[in-house]
C-alpha positions as CSV (number, residue, x, y, z in Angstrom):
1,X,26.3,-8.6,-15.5
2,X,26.0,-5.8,-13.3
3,X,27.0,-3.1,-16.1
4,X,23.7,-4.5,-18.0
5,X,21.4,-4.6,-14.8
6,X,22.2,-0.9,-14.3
7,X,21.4,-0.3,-17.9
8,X,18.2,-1.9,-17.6
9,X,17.1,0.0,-14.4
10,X,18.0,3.1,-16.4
11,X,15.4,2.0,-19.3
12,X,13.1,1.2,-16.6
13,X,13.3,4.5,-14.8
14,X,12.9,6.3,-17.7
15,X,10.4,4.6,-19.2
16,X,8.3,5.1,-15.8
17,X,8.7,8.8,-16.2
18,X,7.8,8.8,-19.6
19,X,4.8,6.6,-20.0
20,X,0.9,7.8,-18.2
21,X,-1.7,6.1,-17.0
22,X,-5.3,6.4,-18.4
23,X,-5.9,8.9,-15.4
24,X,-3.0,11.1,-17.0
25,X,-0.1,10.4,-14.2
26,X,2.9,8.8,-14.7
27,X,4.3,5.6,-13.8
28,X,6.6,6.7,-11.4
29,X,4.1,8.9,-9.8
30,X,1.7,5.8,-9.8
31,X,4.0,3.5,-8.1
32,X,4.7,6.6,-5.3
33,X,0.8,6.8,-5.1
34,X,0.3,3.4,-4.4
35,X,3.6,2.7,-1.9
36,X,2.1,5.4,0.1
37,X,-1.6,3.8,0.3
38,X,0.2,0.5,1.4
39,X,2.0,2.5,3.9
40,X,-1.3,3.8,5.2
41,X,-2.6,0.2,5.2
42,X,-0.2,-1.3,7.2
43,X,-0.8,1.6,9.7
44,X,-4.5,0.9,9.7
45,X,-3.7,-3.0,9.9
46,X,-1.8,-2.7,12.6
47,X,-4.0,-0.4,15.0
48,X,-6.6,-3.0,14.0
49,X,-5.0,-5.5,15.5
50,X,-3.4,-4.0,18.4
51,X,-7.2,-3.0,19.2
52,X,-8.6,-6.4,18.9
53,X,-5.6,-8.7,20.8
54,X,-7.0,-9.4,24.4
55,X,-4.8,-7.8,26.9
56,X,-2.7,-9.9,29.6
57,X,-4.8,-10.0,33.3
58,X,-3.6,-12.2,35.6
59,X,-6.7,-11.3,37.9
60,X,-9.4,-9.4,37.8
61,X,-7.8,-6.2,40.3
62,X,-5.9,-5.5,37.7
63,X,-6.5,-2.7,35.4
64,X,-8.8,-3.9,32.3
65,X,-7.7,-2.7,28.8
66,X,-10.8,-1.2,26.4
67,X,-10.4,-0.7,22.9
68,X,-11.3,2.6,22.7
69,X,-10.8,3.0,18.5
70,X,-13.9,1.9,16.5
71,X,-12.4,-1.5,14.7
72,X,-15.6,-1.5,12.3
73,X,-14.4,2.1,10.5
74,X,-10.9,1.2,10.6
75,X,-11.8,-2.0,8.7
76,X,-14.0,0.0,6.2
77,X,-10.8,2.3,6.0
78,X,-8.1,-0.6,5.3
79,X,-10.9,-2.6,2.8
80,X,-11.4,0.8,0.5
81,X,-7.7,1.4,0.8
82,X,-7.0,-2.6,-0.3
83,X,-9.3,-1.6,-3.2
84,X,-7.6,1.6,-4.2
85,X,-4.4,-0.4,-4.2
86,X,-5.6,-3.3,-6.4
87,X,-6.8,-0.5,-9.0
88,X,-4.0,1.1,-8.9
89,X,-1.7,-2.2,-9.1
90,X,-4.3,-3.1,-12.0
91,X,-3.8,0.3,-14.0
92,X,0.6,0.0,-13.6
93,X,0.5,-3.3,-15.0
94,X,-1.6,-2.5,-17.8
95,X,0.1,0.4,-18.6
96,X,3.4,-1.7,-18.8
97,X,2.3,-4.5,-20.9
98,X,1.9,-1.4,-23.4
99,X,6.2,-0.2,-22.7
100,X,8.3,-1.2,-24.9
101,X,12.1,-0.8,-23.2
């Protein structure tokens, strides 16, 4: 069982590097693209919502927290990137229905 699951990552790997997408990169370089736009989303997510949690005051002499990144381009940022990562995710699958292994 394992002898044949290492075989079939093999295929896999090199099918990746062997097979483009219509915009002329390969698989493997496709799946690297997107992997680092999620990482960039997640980055964007999370200054998003570190920005918009309200901050713990027990009274009001204590020091009051402002959000001083703008929340309405970050969100612009992190929507375009969700987009770029659906297309992308859109263009790998297609491109695989096509592999044969």
């Amino acid at each position: 069982m394992l002898k044949e699951n290492e075989k079939l990552i093999a295929q896999i790997n090199t099918a990746n590097l062997a097979n483009t997408l219509p915009d002329g990169r390969t698989i493997t370089e496709a799946i690297a693209a997107r992997d680092r736009l999620t990482q960039h989303h997640a980055l964007l997510h999370t200054a998003i919502s570190g920005s918009q949690r309200e901050p713990d005051r027990y009274s009001m002499s204590e020091i009051k927290w402002i959000a001083t990144l703008e929340v309405g381009k970050l969100q612009k940022q992190a929507d375009d990137l969700s987009k770029k990562i659906r297309e992308l995710n859109a263009m790998i699958q297609q491109t695989n229905w096509n592999v044969e292994l």
